[in-house]
N, C-alpha and C positions, 0 to 999 in steps of 0.2 A: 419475256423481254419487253421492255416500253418502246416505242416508236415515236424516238428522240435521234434528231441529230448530234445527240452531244456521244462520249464514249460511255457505255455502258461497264459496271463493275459486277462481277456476275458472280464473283469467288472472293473467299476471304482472303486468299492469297495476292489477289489485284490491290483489294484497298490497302493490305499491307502496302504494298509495292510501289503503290501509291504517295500513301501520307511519308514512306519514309525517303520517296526519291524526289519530294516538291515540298518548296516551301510552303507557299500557298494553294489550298484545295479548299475551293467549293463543292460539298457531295449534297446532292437533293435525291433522298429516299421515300418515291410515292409508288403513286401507281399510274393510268390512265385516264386520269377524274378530272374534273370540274375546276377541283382549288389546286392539283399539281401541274395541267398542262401550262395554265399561263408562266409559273415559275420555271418550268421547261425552256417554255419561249424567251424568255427574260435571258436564261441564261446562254441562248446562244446567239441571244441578240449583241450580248458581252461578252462575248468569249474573243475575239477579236482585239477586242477595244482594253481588255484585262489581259494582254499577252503574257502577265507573269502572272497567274493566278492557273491554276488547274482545274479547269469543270467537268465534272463526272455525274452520270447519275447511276441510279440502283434502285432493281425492282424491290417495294416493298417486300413482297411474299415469298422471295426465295431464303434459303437457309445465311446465304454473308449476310442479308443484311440483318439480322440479330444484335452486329456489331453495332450499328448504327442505336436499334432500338434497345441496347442494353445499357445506352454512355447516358451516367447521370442526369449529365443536361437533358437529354429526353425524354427522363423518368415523367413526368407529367404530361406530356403532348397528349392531348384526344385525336388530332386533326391533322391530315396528311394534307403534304409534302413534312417530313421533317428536314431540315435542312440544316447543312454542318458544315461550319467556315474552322478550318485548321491550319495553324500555324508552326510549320517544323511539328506535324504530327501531332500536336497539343490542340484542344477545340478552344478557340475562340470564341467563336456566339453561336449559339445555334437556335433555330429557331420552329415554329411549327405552321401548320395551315398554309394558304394564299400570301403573298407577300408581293408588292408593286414595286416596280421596276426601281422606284425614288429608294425604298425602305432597302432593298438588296444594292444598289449603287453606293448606300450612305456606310450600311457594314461594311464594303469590301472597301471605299477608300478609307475609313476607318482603321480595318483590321489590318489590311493588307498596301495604302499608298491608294493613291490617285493612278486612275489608267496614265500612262504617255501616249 
């Protein structure tokens, strides 16, 4: 399990339960490294401030997230965190590696509206 404040998704049953009871879901699938904890950080620095948006994370190495690592858009990642903006269960952007607070702020008001 990663040692995040955010809520952790541990079964494929949760991300189900997830993408289909939220509009908006941020899920970042890493591990405990270097280029996943800052997007960690990021995102609980927003979770708050994103009241409609749902942030989840998920260990890379357990059996759900396959889900994550099998959706087209990540067919090419090398580089953990992968991260997946869905909208009504449909992926939006997703994206791979380290990502800066500016670049994750600009998807979600993009994807999902401006925090209120």
């Amino acid at each position: 399990m990663l040692n995040t404040n955010l809520r952790h998704l541990e079964t494929e049953e949760e991300v189900k339960e997830v993408l289909e009871n939220n509009e908006n879901v941020m899920l970042c699938c890493g591990r405990m490294g270097p280029m996943c904890i800052p997007v960690y950080d990021i995102m609980e620095q927003l979770e708050d401030k994103y009241s409609h948006v749902t942030f989840r994370d998920q260990d890379f190495d357990i059996p759900a997230a396959d889900f994550i690592k099998s959706l087209p858009e990540c067919s090419s990642f090398m580089g953990l965190p992968f991260t997946v903006y869905f909208k009504n269960g449909k992926v939006m952007v997703a994206t791979a590696s380290i990502q800066t607070k500016e670049q994750i702020t600009e998807i979600l008001d993009k994807e999902f509206g401006k925090s209120s």
